[in-house]
ChimeraX commands (.cxc) that place a marker at each C-alpha (Angstrom):
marker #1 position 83.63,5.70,-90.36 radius 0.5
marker #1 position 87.44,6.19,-89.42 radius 0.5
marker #1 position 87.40,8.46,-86.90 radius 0.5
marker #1 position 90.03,10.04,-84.70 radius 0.5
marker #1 position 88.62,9.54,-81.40 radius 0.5
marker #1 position 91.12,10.62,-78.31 radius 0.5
marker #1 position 92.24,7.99,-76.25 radius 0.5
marker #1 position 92.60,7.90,-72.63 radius 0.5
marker #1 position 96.08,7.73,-71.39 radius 0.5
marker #1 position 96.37,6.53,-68.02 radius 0.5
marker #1 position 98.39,7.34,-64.71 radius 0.5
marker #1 position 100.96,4.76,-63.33 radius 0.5
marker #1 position 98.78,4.91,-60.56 radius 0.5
marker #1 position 95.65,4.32,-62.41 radius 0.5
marker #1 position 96.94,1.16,-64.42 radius 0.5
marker #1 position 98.30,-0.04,-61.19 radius 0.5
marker #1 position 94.44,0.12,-59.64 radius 0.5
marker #1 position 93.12,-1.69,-62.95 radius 0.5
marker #1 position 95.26,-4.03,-62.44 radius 0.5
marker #1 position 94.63,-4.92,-58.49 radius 0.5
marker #1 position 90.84,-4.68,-59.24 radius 0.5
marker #1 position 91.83,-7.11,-62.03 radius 0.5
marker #1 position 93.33,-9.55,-59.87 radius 0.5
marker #1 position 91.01,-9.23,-57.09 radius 0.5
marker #1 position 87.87,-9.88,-59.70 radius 0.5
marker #1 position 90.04,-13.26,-60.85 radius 0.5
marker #1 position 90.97,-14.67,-57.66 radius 0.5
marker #1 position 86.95,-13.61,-56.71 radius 0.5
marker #1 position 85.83,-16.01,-59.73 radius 0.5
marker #1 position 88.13,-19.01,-58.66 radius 0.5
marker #1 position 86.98,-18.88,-54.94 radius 0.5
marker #1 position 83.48,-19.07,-56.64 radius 0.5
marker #1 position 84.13,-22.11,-59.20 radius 0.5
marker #1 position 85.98,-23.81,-56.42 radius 0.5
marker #1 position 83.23,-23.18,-53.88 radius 0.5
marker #1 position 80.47,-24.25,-56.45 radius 0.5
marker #1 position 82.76,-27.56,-57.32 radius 0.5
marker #1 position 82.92,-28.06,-53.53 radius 0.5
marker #1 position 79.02,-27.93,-52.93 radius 0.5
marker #1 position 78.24,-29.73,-55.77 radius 0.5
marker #1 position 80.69,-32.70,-55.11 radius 0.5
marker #1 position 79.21,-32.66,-51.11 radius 0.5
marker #1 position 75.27,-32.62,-52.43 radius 0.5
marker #1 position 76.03,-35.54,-54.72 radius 0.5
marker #1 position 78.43,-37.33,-52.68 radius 0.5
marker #1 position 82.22,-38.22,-53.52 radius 0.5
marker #1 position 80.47,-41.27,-56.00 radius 0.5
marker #1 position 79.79,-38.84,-58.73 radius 0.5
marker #1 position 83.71,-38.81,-59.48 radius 0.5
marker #1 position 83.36,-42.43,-59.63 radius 0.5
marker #1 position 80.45,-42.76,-62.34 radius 0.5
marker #1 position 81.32,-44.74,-65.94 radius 0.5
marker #1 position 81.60,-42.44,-68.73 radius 0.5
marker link #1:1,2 radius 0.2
marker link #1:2,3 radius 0.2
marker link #1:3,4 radius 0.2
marker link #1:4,5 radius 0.2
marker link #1:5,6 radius 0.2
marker link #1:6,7 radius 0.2
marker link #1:7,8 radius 0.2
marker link #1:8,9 radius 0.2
marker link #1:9,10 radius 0.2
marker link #1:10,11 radius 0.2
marker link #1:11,12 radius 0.2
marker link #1:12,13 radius 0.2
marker link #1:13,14 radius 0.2
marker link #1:14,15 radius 0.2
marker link #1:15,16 radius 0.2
marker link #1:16,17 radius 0.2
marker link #1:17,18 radius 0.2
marker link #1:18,19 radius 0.2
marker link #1:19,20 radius 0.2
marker link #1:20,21 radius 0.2
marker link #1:21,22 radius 0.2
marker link #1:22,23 radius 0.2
marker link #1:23,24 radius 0.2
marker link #1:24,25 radius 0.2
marker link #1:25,26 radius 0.2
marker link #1:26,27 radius 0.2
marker link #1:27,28 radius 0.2
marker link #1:28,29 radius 0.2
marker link #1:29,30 radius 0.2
marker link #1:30,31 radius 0.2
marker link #1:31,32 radius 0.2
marker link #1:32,33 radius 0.2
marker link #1:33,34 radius 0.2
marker link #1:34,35 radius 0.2
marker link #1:35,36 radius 0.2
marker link #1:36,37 radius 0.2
marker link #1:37,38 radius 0.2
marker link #1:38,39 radius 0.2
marker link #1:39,40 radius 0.2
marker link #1:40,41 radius 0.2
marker link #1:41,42 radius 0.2
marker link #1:42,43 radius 0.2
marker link #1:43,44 radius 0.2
marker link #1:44,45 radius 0.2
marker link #1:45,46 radius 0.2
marker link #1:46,47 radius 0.2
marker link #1:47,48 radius 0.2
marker link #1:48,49 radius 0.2
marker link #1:49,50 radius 0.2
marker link #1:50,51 radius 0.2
marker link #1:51,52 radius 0.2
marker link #1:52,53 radius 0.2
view
């Protein structure tokens, strides 16, 4: 099952694009988690931080 498959070199300008859609998809995520955090802490009020472990 060892085959020689050819792999895809890319441009300078290709791994530069990967890496700006990269970026763009990870700061994406964090506005979402931080948004999410946000609406979760204002539905259940600021007390939820506050609640015995």
């Amino acid at each position: 099952m060892s085959e020689n498959r050819p792999t895809i070199e890319l441009t300078e300008a290709q791994q530069k694009a990967r890496r700006k859609r990269s970026i763009a998809l990870a700061i994406c995520l964090a506005a979402f988690v931080v948004i999410f955090y946000a609406v979760t802490v204002i539905k259940l009020g600021p007390d939820v931080l506050n609640r015995p472990l």
